[in-house]
DRENDO-1510 file (C-alpha; in Angstrom, 1 decimal, always signed):
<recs>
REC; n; res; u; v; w
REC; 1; UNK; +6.3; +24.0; +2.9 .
REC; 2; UNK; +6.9; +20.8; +4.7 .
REC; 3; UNK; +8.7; +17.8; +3.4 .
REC; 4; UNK; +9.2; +14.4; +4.5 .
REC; 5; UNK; +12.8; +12.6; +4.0 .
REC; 6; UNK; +13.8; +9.1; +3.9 .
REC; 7; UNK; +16.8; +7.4; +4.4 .
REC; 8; UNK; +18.0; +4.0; +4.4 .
REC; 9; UNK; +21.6; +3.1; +4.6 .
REC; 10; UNK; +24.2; +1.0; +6.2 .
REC; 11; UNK; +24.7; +2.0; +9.9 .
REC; 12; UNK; +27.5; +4.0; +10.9 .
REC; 13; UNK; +28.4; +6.3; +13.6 .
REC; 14; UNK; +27.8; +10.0; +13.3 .
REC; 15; UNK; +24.8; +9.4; +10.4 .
REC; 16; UNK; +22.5; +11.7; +12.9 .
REC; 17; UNK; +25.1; +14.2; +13.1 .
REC; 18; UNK; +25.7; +14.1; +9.5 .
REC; 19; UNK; +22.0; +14.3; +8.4 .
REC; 20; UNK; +20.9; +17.1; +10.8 .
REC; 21; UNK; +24.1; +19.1; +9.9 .
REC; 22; UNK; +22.7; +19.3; +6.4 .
REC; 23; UNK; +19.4; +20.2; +7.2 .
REC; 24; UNK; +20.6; +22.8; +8.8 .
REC; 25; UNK; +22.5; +24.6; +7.3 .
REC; 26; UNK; +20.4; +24.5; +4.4 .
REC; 27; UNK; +18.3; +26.3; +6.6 .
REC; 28; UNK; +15.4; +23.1; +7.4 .
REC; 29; UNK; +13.9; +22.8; +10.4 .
REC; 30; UNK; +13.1; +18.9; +11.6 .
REC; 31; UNK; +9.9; +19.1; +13.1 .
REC; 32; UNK; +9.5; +15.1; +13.9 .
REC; 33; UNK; +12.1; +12.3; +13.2 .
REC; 34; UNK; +11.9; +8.5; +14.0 .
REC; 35; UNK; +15.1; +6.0; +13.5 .
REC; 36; UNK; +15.8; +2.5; +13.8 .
REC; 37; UNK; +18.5; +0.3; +13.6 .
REC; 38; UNK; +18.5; -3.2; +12.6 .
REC; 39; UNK; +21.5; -4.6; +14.5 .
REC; 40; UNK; +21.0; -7.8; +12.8 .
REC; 41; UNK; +21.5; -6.4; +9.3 .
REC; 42; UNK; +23.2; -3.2; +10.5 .
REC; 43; UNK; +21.1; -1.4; +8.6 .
REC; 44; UNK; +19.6; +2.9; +10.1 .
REC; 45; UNK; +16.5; +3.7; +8.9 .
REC; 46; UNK; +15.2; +7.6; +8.7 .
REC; 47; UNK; +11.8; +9.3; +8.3 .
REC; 48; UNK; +11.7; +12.9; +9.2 .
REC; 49; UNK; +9.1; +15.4; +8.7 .
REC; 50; UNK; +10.6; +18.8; +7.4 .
REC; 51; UNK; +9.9; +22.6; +7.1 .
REC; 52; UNK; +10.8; +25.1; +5.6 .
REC; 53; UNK; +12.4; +25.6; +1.4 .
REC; 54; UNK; +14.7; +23.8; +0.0 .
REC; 55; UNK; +15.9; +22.4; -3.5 .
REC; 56; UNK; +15.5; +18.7; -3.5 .
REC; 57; UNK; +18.5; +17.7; -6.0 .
REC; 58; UNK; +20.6; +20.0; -3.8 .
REC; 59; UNK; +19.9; +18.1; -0.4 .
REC; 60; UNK; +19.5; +15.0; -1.9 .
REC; 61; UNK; +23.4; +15.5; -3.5 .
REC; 62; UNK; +24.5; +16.7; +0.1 .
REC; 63; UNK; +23.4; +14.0; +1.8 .
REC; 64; UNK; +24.8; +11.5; -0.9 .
REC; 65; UNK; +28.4; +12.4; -0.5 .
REC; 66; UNK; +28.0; +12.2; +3.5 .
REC; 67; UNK; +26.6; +9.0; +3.9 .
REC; 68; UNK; +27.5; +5.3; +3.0 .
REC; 69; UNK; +27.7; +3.9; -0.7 .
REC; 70; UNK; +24.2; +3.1; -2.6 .
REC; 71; UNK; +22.5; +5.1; +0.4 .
REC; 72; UNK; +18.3; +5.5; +0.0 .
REC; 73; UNK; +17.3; +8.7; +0.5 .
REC; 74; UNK; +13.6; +10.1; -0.6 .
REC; 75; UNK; +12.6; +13.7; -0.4 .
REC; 76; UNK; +9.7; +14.5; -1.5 .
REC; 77; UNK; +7.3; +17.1; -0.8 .
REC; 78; UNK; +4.1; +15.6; +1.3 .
REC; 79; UNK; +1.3; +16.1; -0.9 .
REC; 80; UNK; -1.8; +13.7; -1.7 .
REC; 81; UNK; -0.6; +10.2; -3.3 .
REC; 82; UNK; -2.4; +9.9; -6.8 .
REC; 83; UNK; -3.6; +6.1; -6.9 .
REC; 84; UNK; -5.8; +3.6; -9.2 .
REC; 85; UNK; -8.3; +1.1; -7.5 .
REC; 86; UNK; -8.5; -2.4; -9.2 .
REC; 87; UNK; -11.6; -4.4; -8.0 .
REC; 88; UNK; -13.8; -7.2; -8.9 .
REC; 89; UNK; -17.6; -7.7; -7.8 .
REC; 90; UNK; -17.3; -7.2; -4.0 .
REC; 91; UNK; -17.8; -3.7; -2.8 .
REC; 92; UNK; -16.8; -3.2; +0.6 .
REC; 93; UNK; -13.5; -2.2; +0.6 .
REC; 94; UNK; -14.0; +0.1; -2.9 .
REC; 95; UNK; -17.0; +1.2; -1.3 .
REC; 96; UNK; -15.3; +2.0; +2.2 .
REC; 97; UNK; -12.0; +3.8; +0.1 .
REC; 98; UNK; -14.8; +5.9; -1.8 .
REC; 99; UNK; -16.5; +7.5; +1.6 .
REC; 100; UNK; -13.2; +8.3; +2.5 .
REC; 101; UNK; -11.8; +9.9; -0.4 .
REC; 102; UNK; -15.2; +12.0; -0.3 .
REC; 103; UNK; -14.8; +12.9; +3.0 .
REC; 104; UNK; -11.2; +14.2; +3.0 .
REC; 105; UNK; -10.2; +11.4; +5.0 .
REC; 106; UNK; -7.8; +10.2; +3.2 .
REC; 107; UNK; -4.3; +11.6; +2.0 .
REC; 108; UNK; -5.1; +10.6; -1.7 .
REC; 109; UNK; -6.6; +11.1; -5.2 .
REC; 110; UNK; -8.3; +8.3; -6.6 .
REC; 111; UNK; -7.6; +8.6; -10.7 .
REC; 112; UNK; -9.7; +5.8; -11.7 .
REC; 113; UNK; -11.5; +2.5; -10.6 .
REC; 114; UNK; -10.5; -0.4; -13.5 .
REC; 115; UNK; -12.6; -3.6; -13.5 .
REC; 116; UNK; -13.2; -7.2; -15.1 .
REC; 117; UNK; -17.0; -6.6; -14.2 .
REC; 118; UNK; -19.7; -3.7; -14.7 .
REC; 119; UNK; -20.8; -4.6; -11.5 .
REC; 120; UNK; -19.2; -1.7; -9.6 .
REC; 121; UNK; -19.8; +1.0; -11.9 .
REC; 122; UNK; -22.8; +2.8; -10.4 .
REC; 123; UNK; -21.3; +3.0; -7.4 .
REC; 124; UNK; -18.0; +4.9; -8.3 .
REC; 125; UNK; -19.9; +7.3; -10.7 .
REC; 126; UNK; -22.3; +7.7; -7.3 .
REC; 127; UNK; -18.9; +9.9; -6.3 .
REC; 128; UNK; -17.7; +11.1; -9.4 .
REC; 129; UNK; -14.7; +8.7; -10.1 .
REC; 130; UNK; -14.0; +7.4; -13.8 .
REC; 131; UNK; -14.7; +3.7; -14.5 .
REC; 132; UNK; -13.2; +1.5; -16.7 .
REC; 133; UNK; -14.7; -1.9; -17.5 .
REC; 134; UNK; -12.5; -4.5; -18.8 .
REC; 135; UNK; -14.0; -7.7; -19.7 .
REC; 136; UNK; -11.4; -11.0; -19.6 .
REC; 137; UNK; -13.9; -12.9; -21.0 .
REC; 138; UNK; -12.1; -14.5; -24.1 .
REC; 139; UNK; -8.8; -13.3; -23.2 .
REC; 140; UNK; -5.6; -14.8; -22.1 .
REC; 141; UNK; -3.9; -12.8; -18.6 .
REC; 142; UNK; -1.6; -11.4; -20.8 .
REC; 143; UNK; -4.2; -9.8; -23.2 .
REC; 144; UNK; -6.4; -8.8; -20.2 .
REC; 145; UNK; -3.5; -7.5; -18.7 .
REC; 146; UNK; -1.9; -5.7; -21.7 .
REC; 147; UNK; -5.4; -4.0; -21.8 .
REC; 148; UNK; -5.2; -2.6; -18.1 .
REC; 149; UNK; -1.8; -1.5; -18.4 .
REC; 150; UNK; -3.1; +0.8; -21.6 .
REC; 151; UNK; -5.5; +2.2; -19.5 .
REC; 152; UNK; -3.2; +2.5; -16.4 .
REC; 153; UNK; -0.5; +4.4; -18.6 .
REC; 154; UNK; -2.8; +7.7; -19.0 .
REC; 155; UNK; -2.0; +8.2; -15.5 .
REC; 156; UNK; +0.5; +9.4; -13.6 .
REC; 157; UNK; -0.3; +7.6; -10.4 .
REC; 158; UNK; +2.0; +7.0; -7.5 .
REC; 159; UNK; -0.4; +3.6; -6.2 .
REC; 160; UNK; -2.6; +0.9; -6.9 .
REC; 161; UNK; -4.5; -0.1; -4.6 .
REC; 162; UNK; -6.2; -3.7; -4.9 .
REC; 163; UNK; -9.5; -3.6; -3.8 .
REC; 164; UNK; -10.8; -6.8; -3.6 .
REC; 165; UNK; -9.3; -7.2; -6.9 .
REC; 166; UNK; -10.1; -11.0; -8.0 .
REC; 167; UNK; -7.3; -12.2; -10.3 .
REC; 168; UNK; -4.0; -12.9; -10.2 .
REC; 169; UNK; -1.3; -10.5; -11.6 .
REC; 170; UNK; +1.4; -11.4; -13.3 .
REC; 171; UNK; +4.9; -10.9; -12.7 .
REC; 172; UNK; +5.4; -8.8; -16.1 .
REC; 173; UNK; +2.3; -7.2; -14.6 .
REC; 174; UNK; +4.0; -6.2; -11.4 .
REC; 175; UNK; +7.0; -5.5; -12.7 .
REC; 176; UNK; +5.4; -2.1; -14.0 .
REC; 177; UNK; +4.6; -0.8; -10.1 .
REC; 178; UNK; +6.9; -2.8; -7.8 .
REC; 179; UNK; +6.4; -1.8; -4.5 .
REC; 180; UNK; +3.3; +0.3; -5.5 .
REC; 181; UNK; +0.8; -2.2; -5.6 .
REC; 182; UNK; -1.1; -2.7; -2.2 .
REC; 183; UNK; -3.6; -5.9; -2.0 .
REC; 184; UNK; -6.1; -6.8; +0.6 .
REC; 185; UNK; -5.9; -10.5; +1.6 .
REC; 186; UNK; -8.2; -12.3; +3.9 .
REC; 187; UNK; -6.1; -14.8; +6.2 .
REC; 188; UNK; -7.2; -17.6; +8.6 .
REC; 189; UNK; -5.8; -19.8; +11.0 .
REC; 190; UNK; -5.3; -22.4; +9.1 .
REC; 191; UNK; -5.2; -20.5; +5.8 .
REC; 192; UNK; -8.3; -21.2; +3.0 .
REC; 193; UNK; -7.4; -20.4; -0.8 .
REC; 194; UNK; -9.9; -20.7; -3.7 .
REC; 195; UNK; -13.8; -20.0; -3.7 .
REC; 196; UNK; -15.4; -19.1; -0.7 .
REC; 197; UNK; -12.8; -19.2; +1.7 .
REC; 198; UNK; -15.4; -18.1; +4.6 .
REC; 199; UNK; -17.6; -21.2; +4.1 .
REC; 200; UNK; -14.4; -23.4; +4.5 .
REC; 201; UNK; -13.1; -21.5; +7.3 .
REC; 202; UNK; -16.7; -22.2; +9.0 .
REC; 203; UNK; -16.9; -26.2; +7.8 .
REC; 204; UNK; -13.3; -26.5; +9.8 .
REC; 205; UNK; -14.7; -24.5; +12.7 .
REC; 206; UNK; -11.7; -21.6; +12.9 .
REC; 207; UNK; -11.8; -19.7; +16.0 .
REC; 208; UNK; -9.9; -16.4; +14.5 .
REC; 209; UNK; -10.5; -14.8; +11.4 .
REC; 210; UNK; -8.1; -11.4; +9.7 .
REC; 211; UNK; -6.8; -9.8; +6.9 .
REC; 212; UNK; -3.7; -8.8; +6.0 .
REC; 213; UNK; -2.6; -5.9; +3.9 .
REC; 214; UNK; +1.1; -6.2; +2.2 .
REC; 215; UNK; +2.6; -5.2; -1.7 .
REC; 216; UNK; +2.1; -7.4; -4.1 .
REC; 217; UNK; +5.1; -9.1; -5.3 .
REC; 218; UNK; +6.0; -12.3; -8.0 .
REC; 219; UNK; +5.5; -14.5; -5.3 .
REC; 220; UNK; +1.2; -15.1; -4.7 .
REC; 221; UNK; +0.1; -13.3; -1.7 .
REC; 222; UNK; +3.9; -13.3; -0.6 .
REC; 223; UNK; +4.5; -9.5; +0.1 .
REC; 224; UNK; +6.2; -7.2; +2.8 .
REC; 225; UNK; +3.3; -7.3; +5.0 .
REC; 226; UNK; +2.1; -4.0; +5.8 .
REC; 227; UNK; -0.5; -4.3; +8.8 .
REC; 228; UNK; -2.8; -7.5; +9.9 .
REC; 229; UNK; -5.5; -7.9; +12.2 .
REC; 230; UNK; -7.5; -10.6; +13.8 .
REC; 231; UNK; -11.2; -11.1; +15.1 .
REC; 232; UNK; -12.6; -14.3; +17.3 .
REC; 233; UNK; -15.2; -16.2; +16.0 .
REC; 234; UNK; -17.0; -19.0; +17.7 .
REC; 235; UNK; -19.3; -21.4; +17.0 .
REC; 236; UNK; -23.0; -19.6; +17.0 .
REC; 237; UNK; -21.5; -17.5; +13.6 .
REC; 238; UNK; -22.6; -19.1; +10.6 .
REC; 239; UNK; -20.3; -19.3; +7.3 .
REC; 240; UNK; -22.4; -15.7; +6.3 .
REC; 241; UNK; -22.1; -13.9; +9.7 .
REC; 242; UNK; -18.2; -14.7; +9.4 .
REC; 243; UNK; -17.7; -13.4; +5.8 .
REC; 244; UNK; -19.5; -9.9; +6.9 .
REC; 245; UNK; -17.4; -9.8; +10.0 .
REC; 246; UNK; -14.1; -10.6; +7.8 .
REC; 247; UNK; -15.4; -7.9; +5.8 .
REC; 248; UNK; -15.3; -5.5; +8.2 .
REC; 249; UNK; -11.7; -6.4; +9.0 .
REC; 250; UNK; -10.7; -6.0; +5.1 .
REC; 251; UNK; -12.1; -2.7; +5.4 .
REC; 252; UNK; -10.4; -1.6; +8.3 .
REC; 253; UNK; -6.8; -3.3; +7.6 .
REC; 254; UNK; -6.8; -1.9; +4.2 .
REC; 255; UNK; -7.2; +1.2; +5.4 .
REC; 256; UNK; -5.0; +1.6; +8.0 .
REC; 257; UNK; -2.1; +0.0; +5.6 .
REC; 258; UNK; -3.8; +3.3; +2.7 .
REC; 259; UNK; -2.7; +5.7; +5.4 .
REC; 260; UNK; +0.7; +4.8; +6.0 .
REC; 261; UNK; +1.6; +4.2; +2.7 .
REC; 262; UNK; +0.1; +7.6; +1.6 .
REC; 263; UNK; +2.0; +9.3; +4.5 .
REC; 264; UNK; +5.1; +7.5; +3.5 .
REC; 265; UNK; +5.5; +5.8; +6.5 .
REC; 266; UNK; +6.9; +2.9; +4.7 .
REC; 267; UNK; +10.5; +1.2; +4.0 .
REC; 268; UNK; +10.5; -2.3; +2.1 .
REC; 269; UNK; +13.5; -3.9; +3.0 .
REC; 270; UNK; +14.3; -7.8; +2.8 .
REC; 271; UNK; +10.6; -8.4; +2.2 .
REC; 272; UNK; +9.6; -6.9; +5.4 .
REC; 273; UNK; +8.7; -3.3; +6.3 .
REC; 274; UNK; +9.7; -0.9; +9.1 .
REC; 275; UNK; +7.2; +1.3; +9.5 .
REC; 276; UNK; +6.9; +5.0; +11.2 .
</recs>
């Protein structure tokens, strides 16, 4: 059975010592460990991948009385992440997180695609995934959003995973999953907001368009970044040629930010991440 454990706590000496002498003698074996240490903060950071059986309240109380006060430590056993896709009208990225889930590519189980549109429908029932449709015509955020969260409670789901998704969330809203939300964000040099942000990007003549994947937090498209990456763009692409290449780079930045999340790869700490 294999495990993976995470640990955040003040930095101290000895904290290796103490954490493999633990594992040990409860009989784990540590078959891959990363650390870091943020001198700055002085704060150690942990991920290790373990095998072997163990009771999880019985380590987890171990390592509690070894290391500092108000320590993080998750154990958990690895298993596929159970997550929710919110999207809009654009299908790229659901469409993208669909063929991978099919495949097997992808260390998750999708519960559920929720929309404000019908659009998307045919295509998630194309693989066999549930599909909610929730208008927010006529409704205020909180109404539309009281509505999702109804549908989002018949889950037990460990993510959800913003897929396009073309509305703003709520601080009550996120309040419900912090740090379990992942969005996809497109972001130029200089940065565009509001409709069609590729045609504006093209009027000013950028030279880089990218994405960036982070959680979503109170603040708008504020989060602990979780990856980024960029593409150059000249001036032979029209305003169309950069939206499908932007595309592309949603697709693949999302996804790359999916797998480490779902292989808990992850620590949030002072709105950053460190990441294993």
């Amino acid at each position: 059975m294999n495990y993976i454990l995470k640990i955040a706590c003040k930095d101290e000496p000895g904290l290796i010592y103490k954490i493999s002498k633990i594992l040990y003698e409860n009989g784990l074996n540590i078959e891959k460990n990363s650390e870091f240490v943020d001198n700055e903060n002085k704060r150690f950071f942990l991920r290790a991948l373990l095998s072997g059986e163990l009771n999880v309240d019985e380590i987890v109380n171990s390592l509690k009385k070894e290391l500092p006060k108000n320590s993080y430590i998750y154990l958990t056993k690895k298993r596929k992440k159970k997550i929710v896709i919110m999207a809009t009208k654009e299908s790229h990225c659901l469409g993208d997180i669909l063929l991978k889930h099919c495949s097997k590519e992808m260390n998750a189980e999708i519960l559920a695609v929720i929309s404000n549109y019908d659009k998307l429908r045919s295509l998630s029932e194309k693989f066999n995934i549930p599909y909610y449709f929730i208008s927010h015509e006529n409704l205020t955020r909180r109404e539309h959003e009281d509505k999702i969260l109804k549908i989002l409670e018949k889950f037990d789901l460990d993510f959800i995973v913003l897929a396009k998704y073309m509305r703003i969330l709520s601080s009550e809203f996120v309040k419900h999953y912090e740090e379990r939300i992942i969005n996809i964000h497109h972001s130029f040099l200089p940065a565009f907001i509001g409709a069609n942000p590729y045609k504006q990007a093209y009027e000013r003549g950028v030279k880089i368009i990218g994405a960036t994947a982070h959680f979503v937090n109170d603040n708008l498209d504020e989060g602990p970044i979780i990856t980024q990456d960029v593409i150059h763009v000249d001036h032979e692409y029209s305003w169309r040629d950069m939206q499908k290449a932007g595309r592309n780079v949603e697709k693949v930045v999302l996804s790359r930010a999916l797998d480490l999340v779902f292989e808990d790869r992850i620590f949030v700490y002072a709105n950053k991440t460190i990441i294993f």
